[in-house]
PDB file of N, CA, C and O in Angstrom:
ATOM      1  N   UNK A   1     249.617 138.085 166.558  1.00  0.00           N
ATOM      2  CA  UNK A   1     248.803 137.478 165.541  1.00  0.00           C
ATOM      3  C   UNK A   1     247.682 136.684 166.188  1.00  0.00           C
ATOM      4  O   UNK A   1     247.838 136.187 167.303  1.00  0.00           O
ATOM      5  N   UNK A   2     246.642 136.568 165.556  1.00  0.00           N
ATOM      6  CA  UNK A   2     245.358 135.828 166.139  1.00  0.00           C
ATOM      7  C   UNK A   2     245.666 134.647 165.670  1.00  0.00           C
ATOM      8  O   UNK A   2     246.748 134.467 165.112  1.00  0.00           O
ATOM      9  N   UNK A   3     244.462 133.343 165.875  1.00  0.00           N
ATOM     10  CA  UNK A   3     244.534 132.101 165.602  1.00  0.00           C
ATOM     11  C   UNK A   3     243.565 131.957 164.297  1.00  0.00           C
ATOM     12  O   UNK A   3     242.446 132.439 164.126  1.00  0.00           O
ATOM     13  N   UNK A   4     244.288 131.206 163.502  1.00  0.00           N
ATOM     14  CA  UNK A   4     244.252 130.719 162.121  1.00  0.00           C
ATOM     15  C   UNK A   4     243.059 129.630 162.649  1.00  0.00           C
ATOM     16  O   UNK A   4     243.384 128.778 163.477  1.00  0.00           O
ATOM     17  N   UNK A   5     241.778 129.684 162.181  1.00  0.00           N
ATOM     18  CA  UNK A   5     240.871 128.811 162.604  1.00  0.00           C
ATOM     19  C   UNK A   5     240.513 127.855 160.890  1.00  0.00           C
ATOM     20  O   UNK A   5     240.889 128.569 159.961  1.00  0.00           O
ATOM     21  N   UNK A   6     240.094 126.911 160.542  1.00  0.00           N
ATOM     22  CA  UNK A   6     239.781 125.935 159.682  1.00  0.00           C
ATOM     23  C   UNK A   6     238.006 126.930 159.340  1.00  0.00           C
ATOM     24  O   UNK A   6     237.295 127.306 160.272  1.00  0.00           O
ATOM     25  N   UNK A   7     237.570 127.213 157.487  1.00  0.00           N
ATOM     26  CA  UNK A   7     236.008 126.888 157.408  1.00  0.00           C
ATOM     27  C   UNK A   7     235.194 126.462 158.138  1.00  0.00           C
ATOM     28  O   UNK A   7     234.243 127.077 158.620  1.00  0.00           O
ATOM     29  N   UNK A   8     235.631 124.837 158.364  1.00  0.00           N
ATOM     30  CA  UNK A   8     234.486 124.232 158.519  1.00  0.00           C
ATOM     31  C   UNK A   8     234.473 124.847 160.035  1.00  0.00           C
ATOM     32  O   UNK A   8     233.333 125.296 160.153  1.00  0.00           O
ATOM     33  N   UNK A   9     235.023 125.032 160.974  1.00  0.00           N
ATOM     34  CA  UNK A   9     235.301 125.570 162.445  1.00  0.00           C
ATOM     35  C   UNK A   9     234.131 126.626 162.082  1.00  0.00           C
ATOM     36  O   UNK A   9     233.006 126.139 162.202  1.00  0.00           O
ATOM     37  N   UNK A  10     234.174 128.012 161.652  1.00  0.00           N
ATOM     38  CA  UNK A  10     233.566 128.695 161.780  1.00  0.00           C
ATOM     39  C   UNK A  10     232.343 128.741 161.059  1.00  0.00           C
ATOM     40  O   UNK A  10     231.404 129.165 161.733  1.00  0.00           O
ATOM     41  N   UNK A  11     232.065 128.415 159.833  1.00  0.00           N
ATOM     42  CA  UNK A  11     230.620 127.751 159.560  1.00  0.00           C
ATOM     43  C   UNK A  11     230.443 126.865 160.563  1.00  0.00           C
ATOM     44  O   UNK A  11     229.330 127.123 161.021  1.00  0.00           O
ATOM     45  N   UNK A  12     230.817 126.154 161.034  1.00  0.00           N
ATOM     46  CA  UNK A  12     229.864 125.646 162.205  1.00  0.00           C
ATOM     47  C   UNK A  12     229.722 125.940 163.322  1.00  0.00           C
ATOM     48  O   UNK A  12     228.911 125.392 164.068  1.00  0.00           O
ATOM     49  N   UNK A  13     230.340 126.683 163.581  1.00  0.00           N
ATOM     50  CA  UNK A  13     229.818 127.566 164.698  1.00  0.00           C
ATOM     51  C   UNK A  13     228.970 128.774 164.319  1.00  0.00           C
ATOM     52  O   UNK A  13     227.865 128.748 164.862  1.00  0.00           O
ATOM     53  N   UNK A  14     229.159 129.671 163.649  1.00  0.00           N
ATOM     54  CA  UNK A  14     227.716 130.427 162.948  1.00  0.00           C
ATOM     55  C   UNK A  14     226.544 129.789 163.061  1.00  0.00           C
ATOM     56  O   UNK A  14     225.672 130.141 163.855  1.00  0.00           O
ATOM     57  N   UNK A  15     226.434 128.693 162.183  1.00  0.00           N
ATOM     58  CA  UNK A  15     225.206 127.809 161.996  1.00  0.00           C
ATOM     59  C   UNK A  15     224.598 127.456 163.592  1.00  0.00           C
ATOM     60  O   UNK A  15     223.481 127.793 163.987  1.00  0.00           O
ATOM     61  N   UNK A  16     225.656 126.668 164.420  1.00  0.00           N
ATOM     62  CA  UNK A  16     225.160 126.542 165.752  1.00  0.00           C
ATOM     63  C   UNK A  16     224.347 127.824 166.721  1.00  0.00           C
ATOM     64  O   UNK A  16     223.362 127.801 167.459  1.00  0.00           O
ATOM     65  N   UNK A  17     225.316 128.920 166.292  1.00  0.00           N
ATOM     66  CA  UNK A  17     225.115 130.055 166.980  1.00  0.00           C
ATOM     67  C   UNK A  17     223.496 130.660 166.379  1.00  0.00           C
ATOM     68  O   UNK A  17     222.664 131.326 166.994  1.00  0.00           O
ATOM     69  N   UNK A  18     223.463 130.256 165.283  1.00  0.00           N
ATOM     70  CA  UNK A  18     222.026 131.167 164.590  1.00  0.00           C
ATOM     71  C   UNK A  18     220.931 130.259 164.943  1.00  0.00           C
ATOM     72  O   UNK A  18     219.755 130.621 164.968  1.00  0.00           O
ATOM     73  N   UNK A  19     221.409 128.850 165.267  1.00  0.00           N
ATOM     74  CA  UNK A  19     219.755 127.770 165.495  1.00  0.00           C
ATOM     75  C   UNK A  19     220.077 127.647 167.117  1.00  0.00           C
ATOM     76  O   UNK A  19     219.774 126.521 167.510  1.00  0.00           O
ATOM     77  N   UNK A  20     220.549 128.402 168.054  1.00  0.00           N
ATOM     78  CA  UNK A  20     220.393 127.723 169.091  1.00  0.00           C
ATOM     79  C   UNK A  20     221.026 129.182 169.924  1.00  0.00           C
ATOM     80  O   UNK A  20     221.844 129.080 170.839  1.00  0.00           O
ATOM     81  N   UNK A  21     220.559 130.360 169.490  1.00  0.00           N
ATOM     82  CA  UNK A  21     221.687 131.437 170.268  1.00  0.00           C
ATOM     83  C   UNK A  21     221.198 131.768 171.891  1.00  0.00           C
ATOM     84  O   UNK A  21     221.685 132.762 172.430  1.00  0.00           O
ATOM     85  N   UNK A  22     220.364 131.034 172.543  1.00  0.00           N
ATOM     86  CA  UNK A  22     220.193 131.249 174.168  1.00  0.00           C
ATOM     87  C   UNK A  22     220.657 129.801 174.148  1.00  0.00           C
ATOM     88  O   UNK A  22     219.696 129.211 174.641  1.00  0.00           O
ATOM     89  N   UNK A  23     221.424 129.051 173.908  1.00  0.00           N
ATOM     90  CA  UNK A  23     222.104 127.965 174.789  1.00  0.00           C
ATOM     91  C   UNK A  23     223.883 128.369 174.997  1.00  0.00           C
ATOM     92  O   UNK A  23     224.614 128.008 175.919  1.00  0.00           O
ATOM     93  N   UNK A  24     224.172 129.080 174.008  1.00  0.00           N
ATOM     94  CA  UNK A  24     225.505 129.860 175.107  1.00  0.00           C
ATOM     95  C   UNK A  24     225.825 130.763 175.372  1.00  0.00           C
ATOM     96  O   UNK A  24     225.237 131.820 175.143  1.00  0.00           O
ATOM     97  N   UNK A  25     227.074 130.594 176.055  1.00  0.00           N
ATOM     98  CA  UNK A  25     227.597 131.656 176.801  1.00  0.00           C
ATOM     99  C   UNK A  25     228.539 131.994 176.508  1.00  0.00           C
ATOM    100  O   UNK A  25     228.881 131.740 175.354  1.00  0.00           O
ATOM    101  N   UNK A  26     229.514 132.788 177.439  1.00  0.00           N
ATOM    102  CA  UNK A  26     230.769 133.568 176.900  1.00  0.00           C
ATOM    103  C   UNK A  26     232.013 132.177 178.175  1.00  0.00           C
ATOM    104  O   UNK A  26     233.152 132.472 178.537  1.00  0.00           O
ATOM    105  N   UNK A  27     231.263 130.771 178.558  1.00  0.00           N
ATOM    106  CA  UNK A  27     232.185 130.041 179.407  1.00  0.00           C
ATOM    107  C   UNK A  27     232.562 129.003 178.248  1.00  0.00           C
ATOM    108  O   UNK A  27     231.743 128.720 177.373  1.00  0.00           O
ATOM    109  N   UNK A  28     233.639 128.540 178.284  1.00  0.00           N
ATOM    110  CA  UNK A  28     234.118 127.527 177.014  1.00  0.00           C
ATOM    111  C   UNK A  28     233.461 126.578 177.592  1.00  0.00           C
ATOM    112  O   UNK A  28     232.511 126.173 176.923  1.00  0.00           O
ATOM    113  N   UNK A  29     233.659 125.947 178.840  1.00  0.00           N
ATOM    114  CA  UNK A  29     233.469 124.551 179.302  1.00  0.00           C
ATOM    115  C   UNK A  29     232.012 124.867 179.242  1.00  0.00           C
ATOM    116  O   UNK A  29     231.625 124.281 178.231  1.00  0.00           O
ATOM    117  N   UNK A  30     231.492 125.181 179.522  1.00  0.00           N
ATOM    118  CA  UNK A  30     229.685 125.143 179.123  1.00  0.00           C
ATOM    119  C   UNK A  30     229.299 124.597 177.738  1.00  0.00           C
ATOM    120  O   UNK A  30     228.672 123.616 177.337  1.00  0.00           O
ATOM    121  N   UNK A  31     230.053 125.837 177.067  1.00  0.00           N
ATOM    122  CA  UNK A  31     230.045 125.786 175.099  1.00  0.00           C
ATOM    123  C   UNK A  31     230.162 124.371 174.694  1.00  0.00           C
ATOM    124  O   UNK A  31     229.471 123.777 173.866  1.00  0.00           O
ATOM    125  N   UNK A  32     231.260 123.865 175.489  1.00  0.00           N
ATOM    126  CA  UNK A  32     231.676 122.802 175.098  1.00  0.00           C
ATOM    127  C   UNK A  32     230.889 121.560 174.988  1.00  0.00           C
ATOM    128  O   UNK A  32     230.876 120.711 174.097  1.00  0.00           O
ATOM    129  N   UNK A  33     229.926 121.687 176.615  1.00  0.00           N
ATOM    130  CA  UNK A  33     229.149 120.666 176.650  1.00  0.00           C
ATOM    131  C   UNK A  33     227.783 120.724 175.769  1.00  0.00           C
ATOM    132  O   UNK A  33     226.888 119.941 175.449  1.00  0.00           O
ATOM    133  N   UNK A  34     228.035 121.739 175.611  1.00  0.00           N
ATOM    134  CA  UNK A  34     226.443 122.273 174.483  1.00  0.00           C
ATOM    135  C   UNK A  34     226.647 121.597 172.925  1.00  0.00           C
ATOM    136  O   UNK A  34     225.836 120.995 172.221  1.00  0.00           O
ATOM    137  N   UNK A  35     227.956 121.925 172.708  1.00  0.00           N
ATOM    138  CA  UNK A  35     228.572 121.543 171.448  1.00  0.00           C
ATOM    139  C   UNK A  35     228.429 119.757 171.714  1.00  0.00           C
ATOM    140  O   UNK A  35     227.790 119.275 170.779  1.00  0.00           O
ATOM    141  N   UNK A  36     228.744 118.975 172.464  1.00  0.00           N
ATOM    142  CA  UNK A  36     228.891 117.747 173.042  1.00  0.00           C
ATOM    143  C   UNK A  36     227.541 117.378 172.613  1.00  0.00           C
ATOM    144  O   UNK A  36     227.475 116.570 171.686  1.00  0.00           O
ATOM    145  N   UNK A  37     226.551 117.780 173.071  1.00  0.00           N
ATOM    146  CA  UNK A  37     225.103 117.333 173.351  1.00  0.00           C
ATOM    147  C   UNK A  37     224.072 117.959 171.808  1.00  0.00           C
ATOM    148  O   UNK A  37     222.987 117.433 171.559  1.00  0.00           O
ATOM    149  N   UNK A  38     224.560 118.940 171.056  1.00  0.00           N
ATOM    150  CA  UNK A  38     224.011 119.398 169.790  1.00  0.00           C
ATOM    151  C   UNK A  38     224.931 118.335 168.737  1.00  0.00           C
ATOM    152  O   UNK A  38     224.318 117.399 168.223  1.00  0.00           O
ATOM    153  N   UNK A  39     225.879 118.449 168.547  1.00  0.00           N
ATOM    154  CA  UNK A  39     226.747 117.828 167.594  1.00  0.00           C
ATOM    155  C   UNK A  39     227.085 116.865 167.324  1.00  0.00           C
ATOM    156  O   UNK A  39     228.187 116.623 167.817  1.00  0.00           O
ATOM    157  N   UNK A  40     226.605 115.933 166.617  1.00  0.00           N
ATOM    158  CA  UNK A  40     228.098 114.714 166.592  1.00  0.00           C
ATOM    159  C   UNK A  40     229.564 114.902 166.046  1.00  0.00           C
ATOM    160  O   UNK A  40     229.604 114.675 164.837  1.00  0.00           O
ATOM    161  N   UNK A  41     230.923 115.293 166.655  1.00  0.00           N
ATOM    162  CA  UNK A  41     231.889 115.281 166.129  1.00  0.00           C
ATOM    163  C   UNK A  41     232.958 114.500 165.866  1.00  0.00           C
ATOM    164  O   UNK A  41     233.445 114.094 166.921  1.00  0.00           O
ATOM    165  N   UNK A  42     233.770 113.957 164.509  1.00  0.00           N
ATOM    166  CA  UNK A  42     234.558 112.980 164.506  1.00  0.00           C
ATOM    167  C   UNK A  42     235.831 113.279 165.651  1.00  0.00           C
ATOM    168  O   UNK A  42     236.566 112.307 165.824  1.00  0.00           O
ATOM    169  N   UNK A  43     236.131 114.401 166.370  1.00  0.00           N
ATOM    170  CA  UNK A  43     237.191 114.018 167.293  1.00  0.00           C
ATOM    171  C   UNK A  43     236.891 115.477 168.218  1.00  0.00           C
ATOM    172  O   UNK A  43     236.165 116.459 168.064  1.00  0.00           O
ATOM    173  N   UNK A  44     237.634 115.134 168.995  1.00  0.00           N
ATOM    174  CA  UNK A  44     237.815 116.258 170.808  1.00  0.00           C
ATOM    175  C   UNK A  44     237.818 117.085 170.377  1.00  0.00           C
ATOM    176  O   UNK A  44     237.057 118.036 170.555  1.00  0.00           O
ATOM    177  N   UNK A  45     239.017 116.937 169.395  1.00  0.00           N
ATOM    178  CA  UNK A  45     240.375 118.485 168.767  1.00  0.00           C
ATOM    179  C   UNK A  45     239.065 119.715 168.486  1.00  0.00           C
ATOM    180  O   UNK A  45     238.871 120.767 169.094  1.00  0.00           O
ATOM    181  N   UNK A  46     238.106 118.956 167.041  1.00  0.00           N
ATOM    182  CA  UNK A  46     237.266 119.622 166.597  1.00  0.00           C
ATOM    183  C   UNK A  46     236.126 120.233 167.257  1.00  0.00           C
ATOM    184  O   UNK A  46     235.353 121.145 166.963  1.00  0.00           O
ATOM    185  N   UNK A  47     236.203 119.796 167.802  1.00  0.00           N
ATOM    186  CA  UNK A  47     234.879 120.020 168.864  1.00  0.00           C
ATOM    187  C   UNK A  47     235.162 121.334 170.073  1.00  0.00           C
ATOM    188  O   UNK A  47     234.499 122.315 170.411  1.00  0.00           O
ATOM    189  N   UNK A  48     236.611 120.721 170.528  1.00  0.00           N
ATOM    190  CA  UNK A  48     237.457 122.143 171.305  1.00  0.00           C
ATOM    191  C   UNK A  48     237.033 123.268 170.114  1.00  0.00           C
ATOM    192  O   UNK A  48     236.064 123.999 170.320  1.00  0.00           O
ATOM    193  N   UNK A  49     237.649 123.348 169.114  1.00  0.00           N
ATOM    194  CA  UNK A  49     237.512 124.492 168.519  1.00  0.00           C
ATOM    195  C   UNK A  49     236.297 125.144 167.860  1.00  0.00           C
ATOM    196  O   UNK A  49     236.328 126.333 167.543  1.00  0.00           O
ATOM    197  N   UNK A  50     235.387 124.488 167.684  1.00  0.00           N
ATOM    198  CA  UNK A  50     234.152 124.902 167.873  1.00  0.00           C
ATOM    199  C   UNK A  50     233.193 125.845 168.887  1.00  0.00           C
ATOM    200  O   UNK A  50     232.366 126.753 168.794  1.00  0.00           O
ATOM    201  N   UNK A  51     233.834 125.051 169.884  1.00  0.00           N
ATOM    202  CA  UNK A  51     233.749 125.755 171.119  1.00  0.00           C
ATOM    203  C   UNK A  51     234.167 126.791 171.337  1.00  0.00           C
ATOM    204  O   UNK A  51     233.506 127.673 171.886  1.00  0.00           O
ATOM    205  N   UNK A  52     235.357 126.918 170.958  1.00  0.00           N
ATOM    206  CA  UNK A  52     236.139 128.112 171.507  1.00  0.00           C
ATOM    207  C   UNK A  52     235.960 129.189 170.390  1.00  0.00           C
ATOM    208  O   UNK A  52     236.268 130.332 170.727  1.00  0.00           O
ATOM    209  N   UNK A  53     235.578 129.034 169.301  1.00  0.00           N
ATOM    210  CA  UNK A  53     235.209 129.977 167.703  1.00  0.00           C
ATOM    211  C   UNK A  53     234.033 130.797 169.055  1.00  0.00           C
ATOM    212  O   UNK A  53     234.118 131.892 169.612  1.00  0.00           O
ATOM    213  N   UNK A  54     233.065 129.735 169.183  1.00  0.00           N
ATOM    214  CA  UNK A  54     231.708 130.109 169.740  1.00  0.00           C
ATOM    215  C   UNK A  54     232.007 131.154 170.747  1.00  0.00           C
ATOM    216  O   UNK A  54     231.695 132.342 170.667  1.00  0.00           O
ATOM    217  N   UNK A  55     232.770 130.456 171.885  1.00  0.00           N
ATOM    218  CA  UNK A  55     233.053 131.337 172.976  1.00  0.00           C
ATOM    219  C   UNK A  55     233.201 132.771 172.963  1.00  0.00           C
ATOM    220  O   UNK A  55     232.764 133.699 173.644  1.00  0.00           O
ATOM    221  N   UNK A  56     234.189 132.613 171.663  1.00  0.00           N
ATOM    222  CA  UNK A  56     235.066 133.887 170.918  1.00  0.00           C
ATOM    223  C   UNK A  56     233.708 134.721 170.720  1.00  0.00           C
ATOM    224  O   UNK A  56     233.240 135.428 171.613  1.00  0.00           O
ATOM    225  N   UNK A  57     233.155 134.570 169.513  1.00  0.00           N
ATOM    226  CA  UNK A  57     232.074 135.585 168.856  1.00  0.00           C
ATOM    227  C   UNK A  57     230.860 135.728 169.686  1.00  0.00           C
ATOM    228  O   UNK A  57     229.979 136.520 169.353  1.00  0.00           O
ATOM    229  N   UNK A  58     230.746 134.807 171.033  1.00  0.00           N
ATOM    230  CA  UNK A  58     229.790 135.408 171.635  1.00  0.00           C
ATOM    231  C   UNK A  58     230.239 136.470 173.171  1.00  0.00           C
ATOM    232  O   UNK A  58     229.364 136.989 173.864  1.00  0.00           O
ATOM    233  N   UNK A  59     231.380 136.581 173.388  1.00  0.00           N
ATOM    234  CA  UNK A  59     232.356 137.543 174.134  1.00  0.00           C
ATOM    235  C   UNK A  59     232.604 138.604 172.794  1.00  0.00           C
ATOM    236  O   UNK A  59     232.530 139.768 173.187  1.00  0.00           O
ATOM    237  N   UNK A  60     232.821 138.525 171.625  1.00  0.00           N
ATOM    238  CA  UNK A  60     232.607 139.777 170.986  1.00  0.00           C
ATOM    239  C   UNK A  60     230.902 140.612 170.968  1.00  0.00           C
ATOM    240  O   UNK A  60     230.949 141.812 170.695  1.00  0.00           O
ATOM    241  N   UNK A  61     230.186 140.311 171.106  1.00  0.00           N
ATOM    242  CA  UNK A  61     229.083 140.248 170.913  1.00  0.00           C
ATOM    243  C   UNK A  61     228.521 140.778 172.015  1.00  0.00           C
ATOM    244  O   UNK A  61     227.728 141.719 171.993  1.00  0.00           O
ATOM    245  N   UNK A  62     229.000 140.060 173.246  1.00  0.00           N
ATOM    246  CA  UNK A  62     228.629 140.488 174.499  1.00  0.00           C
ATOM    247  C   UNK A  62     229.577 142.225 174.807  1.00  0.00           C
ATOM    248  O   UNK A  62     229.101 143.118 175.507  1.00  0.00           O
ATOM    249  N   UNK A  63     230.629 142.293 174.250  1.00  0.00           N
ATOM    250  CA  UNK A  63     231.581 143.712 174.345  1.00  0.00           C
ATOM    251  C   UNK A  63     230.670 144.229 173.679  1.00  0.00           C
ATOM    252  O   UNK A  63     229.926 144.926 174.369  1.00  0.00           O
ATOM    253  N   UNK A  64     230.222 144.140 171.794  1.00  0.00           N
ATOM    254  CA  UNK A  64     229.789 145.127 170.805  1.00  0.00           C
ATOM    255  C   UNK A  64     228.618 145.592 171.811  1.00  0.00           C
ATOM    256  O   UNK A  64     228.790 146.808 171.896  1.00  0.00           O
ATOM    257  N   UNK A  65     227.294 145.175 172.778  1.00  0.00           N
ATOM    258  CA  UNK A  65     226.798 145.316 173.179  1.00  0.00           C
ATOM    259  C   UNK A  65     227.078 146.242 174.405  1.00  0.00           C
ATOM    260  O   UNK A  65     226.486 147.319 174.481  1.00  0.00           O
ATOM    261  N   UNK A  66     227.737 145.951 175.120  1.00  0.00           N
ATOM    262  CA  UNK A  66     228.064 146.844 176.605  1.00  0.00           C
ATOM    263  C   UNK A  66     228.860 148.027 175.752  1.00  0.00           C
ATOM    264  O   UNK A  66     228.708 149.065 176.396  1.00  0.00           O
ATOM    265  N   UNK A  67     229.586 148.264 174.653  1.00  0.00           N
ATOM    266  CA  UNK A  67     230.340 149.889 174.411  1.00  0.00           C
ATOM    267  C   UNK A  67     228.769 150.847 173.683  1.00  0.00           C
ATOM    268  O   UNK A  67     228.798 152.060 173.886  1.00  0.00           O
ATOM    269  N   UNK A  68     227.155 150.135 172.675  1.00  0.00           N
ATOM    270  CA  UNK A  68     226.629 150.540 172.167  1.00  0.00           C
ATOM    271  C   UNK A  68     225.490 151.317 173.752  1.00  0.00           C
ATOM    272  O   UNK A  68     224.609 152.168 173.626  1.00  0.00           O
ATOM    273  N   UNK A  69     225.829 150.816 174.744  1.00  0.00           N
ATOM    274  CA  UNK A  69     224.168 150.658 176.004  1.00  0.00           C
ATOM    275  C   UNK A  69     224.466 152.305 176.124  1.00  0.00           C
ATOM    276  O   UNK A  69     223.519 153.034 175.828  1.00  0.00           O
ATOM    277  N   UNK A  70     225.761 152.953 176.553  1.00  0.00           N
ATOM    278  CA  UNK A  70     226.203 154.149 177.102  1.00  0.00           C
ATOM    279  C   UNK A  70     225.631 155.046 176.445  1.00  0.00           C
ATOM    280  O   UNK A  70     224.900 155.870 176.994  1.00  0.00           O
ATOM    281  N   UNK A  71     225.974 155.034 174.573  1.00  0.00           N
ATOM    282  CA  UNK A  71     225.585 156.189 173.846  1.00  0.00           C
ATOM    283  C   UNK A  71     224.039 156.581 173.770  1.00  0.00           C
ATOM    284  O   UNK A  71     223.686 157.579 173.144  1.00  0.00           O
TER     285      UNK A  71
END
């Protein structure tokens, strides 16, 4: 089973991802500090998972890309 992520987690990471998509990467601890320095968040917890939503859909993103280059 995958991880059960919260709305607000992934609307805000979309939103981050669509106003700012050359500041990350597919490294969490990078994401993280990006998220740190864009965001104000009420706690760590939230902010980890933000990060890691991000991490996630931009490592999908980076795959959807490398299986489409071949054909």
């Amino acid at each position: 089973m995958g991880k059960v992520r919260i709305s607000l987690v992934k609307r805000t990471a979309r939103k981050l991802l669509a106003l700012y998509p050359d500041l990350f990467t597919d490294d969490f601890e990078h994401n993280k500090e990006v998220v740190k320095k864009v965001l104000i968040t009420p706690s760590k917890k939230l902010r980890n998972q933000i990060a890691g939503y991000i991490t996630h859909l931009v490592a999908l993103e980076k795959k959807r890309r490398s299986q489409e280059q071949p054909a």
